[in-house]
N, C-alpha and C positions, 0 to 999 in steps of 0.2 A: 376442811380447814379453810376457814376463811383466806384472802389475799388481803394486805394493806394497799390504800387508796398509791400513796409513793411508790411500792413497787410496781404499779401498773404502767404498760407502757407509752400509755396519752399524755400521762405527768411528766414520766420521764423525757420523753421526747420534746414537748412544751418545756420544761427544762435546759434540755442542751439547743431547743429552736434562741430560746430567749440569751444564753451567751451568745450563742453563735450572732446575733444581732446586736449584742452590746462590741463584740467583736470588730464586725465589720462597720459601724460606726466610726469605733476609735480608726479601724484603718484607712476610712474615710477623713476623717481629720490630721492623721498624719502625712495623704497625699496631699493636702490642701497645703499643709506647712512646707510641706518638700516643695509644689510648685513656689509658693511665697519665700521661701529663702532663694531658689534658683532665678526667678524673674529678680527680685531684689537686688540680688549679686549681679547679675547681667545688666539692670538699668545704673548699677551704681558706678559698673564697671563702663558701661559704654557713656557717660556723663565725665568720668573720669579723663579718657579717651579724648572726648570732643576738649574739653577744659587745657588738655596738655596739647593738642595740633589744631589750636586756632590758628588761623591765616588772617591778613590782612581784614576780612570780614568779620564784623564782632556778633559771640554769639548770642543770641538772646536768654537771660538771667534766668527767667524758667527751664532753659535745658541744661545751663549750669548747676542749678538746685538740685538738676534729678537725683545727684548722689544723697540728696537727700529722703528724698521719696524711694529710692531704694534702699538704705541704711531703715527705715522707716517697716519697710514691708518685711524684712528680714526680722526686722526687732518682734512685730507683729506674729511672723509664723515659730519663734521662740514660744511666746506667749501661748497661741494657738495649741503648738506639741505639748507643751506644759499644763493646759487644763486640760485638754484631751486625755494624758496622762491617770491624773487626778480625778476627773469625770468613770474612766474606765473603771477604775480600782472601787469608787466609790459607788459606781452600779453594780461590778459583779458582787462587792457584798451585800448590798440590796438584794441581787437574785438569792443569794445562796441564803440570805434570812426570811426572805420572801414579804420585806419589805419594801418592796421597788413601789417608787412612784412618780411616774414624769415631772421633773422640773420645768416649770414655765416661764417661771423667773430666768433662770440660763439659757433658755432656748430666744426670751425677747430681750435679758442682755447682750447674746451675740448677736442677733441681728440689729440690732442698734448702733453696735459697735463698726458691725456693717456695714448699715445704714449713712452714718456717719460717715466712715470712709469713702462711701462712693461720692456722699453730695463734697468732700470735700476735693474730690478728684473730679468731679465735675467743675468745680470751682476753677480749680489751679489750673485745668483746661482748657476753660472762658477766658480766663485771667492771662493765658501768657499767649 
């Protein structure tokens, strides 16, 4: 009696190798989001802080902003969790039809997006 190619255990195993890697992706992108709302929350809150116990010395307008640039990074790891989300759902049915095929477009929208943010924080750190 012949065996099906599916039941054998190379397939299978390539199988659950391949969620288990769509997996650990997404939970790669959900610590990125956790770090960015908790740094977010901490810059927004310690800008916060300096804005309500200035003293006599005024503080400089870029450190005032930060609540900005952390309301920002928060907004950002929403986002972040949110396609993550969506990305995930939208590979495992890929695996499971065995139509998976790397997105290049979403891998060089985020790093763009990236991109972006860093030269813009390289900026605002020239800048103040």
């Amino acid at each position: 009696m012949a065996t099906d190619i599916a039941d054998s255990p190379a397939p299978r195993r390539a199988w659950f190798a391949d969620h288990l890697a769509n997996e650990r992706t997404h939970l790669a992108y959900v610590r990125t989001a956790i770090a960015l709302f908790t740094f977010g929350i901490s810059l927004n809150t310690f800008s916060t802080f300096i804005i309500e116990h200035q003293t006599v010395r005024k503080v400089p307008p870029s450190l005032v902003a930060g609540w900005r640039v952390g309301l920002g990074m928060v907004l950002f790891g929403i986002a972040l969790a949110l396609w993550s989300a969506w990305r995930f759902e939208q590979v495992t049915r890929d695996i499971e039809h065995g139509t998976y095929r790397p997105s290049r477009v979403a891998m060089l929208c985020l790093s763009l997006v990236v991109l972006i943010l860093g030269a813009a924080a390289v900026i605002w750190l020239l800048w103040k």
